[in-house]
N, C-alpha and C positions, 0 to 999 in steps of 0.2 A: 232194720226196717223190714216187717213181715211184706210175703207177697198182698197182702188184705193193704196196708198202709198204701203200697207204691199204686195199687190199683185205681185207691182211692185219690189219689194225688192225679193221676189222669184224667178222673172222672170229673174230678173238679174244675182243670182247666179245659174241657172241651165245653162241660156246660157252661163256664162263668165266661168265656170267651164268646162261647154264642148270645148269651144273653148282652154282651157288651156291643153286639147286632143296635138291640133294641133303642140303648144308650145314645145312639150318633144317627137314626133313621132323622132326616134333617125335616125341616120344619121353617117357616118363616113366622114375620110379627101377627100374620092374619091367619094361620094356623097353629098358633100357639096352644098349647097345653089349657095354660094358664086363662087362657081365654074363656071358658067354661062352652064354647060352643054344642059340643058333643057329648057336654054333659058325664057318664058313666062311664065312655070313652078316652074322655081326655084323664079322667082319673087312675084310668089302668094306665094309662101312658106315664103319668107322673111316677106311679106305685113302680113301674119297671124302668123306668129312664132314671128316676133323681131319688128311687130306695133302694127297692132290691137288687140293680146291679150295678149299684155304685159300689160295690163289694169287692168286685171282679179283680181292682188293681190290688189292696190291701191283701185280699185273700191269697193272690200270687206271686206277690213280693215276698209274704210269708214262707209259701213252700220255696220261691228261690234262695231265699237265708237259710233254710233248714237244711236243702239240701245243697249246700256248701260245700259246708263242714261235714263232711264223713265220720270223722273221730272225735279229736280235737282244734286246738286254734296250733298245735306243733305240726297236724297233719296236713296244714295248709300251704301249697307250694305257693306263693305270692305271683311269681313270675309267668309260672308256669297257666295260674289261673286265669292271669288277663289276657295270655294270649291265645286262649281260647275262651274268653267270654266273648274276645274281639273279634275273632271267626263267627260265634254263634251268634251274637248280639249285635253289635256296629257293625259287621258287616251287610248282613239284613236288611240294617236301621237304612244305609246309606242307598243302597241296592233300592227298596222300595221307596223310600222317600225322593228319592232323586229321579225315578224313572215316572210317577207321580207330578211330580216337580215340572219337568217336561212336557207332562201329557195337559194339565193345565193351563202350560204357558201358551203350547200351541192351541188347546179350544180358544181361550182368550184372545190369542191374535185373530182369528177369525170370529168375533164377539158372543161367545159360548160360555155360557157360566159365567155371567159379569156379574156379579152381585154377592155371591157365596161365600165369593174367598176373595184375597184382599190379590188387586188388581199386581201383578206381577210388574211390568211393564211402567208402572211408576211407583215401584216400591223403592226403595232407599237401597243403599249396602247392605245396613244392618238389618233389615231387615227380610231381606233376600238371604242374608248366613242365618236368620233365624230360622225361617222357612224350610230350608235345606240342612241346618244341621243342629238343631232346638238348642243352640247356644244358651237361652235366658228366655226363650219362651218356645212357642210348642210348634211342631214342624208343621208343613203342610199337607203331609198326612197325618190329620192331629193326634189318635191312638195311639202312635208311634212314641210320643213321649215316654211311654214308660219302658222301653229299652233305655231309651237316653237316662232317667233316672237309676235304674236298675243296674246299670253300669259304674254310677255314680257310686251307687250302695257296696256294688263289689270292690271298684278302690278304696273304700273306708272299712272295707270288712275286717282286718286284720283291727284296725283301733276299735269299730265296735264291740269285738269281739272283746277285748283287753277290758274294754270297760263293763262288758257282760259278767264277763271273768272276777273282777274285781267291784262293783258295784249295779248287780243285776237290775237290783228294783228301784234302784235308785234312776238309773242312767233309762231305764222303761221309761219310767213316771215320768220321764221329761222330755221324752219322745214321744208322750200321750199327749202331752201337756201341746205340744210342739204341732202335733198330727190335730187337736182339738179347735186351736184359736186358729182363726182363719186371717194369718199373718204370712208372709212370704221370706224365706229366708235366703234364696239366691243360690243356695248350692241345687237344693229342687225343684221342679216346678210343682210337684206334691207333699205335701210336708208328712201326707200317713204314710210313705213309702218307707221312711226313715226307721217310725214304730212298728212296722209290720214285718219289715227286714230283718230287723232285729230281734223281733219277738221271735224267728226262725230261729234265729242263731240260737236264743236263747233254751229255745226248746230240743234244739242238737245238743248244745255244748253241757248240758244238764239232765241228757239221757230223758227228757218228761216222757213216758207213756202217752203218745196222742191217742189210745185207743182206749184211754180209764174213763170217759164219757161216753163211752157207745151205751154202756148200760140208760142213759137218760137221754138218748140221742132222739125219741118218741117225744118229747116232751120239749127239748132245747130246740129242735128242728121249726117245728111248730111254732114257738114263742119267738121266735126269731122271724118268721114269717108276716107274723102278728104285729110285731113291732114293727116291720117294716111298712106294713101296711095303716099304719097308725103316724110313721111321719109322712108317709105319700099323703096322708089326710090332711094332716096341716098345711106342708105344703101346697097343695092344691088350694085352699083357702087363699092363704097368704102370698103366693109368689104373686109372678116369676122372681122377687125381689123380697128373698125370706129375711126375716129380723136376725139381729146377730143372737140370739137365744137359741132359733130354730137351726141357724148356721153351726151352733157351736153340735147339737143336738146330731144333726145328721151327719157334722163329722165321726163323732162317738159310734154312732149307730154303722158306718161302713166297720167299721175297727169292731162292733160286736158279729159283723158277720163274719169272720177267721170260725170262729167257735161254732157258732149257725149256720154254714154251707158244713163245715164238717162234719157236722152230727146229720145234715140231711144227706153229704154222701154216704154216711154208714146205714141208713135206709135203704137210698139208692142202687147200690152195689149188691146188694142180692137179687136185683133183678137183671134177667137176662139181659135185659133193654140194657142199663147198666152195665153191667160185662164189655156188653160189644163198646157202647161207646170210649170205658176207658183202654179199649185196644185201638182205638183211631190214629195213633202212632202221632206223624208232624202233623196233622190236618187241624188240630187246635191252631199252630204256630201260623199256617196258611191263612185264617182266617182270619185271626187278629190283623195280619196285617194287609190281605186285601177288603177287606169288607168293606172299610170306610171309600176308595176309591170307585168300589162298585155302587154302593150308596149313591154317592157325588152322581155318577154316571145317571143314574134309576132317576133321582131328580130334577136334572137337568131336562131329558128325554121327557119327567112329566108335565114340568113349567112349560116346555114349547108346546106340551098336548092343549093347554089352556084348561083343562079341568077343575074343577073346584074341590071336587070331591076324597077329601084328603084324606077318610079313613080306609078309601079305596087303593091310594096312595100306600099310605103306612103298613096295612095286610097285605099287599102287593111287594113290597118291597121289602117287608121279612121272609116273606115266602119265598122269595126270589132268590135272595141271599142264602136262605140257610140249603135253597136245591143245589144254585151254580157253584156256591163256592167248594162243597164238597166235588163238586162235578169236574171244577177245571183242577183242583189238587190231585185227583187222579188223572188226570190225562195230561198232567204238566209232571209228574209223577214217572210216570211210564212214559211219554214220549222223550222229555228231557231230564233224564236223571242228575247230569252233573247240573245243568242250570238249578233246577228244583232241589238238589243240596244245597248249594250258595243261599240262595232265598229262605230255605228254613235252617238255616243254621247248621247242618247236618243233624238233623234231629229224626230222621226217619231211621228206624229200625228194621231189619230185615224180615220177611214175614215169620220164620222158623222162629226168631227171638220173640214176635211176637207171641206166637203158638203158645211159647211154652212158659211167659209169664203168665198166659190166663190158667196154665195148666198148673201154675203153681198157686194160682191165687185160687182155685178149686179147690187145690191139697189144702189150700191152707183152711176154707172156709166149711171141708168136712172134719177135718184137727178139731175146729175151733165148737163145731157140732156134737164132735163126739164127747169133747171135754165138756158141754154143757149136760 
């Protein structure tokens, strides 16, 4: 894996994580999208909410299958991997879901936030352990599911990989098949996590060159765009409540963006802009999993404002998000380093290592200039 690949694998989860901002900006029945209120407005909403970054999980369950596997499926310690998924993942998952958890139950008992989220305080068992721990549905930080998933994907990783091994296109095709029909199979709560997991694996364990499409990356970037903005169209029309044709369609269409953010990061990465962001280090990890909290927070504060005015709302409260949340991962960063490990999985890098991956994804991108 050249420094140019691993670059772009950053780039893509700080954008696609940001962009998964836009996904969860909450909304009720009287500000609904689909409501055509806003007209041009609600359709950019639809375009970025239920197209183009519905992408975000598929596209990053991918690079977590890829990068796995280092070698082979022999090079895989079993043991050894889950207990440090369970440090970087489950521990997180529990850490912010639970401290969330919390913070909810207390607004609620002083009657804050009634309406949003499902009333704590007469929820059942089970549905208090789903809340807390996405047992069979999605926690109460709801983002949060896809560690729960993606954990799932790492216990299985050693049999999907056998079956990678032994019938690649086959054992895909029915993980597409799977990720397609909008049917629930219980082991996930996403059924494209499974195909896109996979599709990593498959792309490690087969050596693919993910850089043989940079050449057409002008052209797939683009059309991929295009298309995205062509199901926000329908949908728009047709929702909140899409036919199972459009269902089937826009599962497809997340599953075509792997290939479509990738060729827009090999754009993306020769710009400085570019650069800096994929040296962002844990501050992707930071946001995915506070953003939604903070959202919750922005909402609540504007429901009590009384305002109607909800695209004031919606631009308010990405703005806001995408300022604080880089803002408190630095200063939760440097003021609490052990805490700020635990929370991002140890995923922060030292600044020197940083350094000197940009310095190699440099070398790599005047190599790559000279050879042309």
């Amino acid at each position: 894996m050249t420094a140019n690949v691993s670059s772009r694998i950053n780039l893509m989860r700080i954008v696609l994580i940001s962009g998964i901002i836009f996904v969860h900006i909450p909304f009720d029945t009287h500000t609904s999208p689909f409501n055509g209120t806003y007209g041009l407005f609600d359709w950019l909403r639809v375009f970025l909410r239920d197209s183009l970054f519905r992408v975000g999980v598929p596209c990053l369950s991918a690079i977590s299958g890829y990068l796995l596997f280092r070698q082979d499926t022999a090079s895989l310690d079993y043991g050894k991997t889950i207990r440090r998924k369970t440090k970087t993942i489950i521990l997180p998952f529990l850490l912010w879901n639970s401290a969330f958890f919390l913070f909810v139950l207390l607004l609620q008992y002083y009657g804050i936030g009634d309406g949003y989220l499902p009333d704590l305080s007469e929820a059942t068992p089970h549905t208090l352990s789903t809340l807390l721990f996405a047992i069979d549905g999605t926690p109460v930080n709801l983002p949060l599911y896809f560690l729960r998933d993606l954990f799932v994907c790492i216990l299985l990783s050693p049999l999907l990989a056998v079956l990678i091994r032994r019938a690649p296109f086959l054992t895909l095709a029915f993980l597409l098949l799977l990720a397609a029909w909008p049917i629930s199979i219980g082991l996930v709560l996403r059924n494209s996590i499974l195909f896109s997991f996979s599709f990593g694996i498959y792309l490690r364990l087969y050596r693919i060159d993910v850089t043989i499409m940079d050449r057409y990356a002008a052209l797939i970037g683009p059309a991929f765009i295009l298309l995205a903005a062509l199901l926000a169209t329908a949908a728009y029309i047709t929702g909140p409540g899409l036919p199972l044709w459009l269902e089937v369609c826009r599962n497809l269409m997340v599953i075509v963006g792997i290939p479509g953010f990738w060729a827009l990061s090999a754009i993306f990465i020769r710009s400085r802009f570019g650069q800096r962001l994929a040296g962002t280090g844990g501050l992707s990890f930071w946001i995915f999993c506070a953003h939604y909290p903070l959202l919750f927070c922005l909402w609540v504060l504007w429901n009590r404002g009384g305002s109607d005015l909800y695209p004031v709302f919606y631009l308010l409260a990405a703005a806001l998000a995408l300022l604080l949340l880089p803002l408190t991962n630095g200063m939760a960063r440097y003021a609490m380093p052990s805490l700020y490990n635990l929370l991002t999985g140890s995923r922060t890098r030292p600044l020197a290592e940083v350094q000197a991956a940009q310095n190699r994804a440099a070398e790599d991108r005047h190599a790559r200039s000279e050879q042309r």
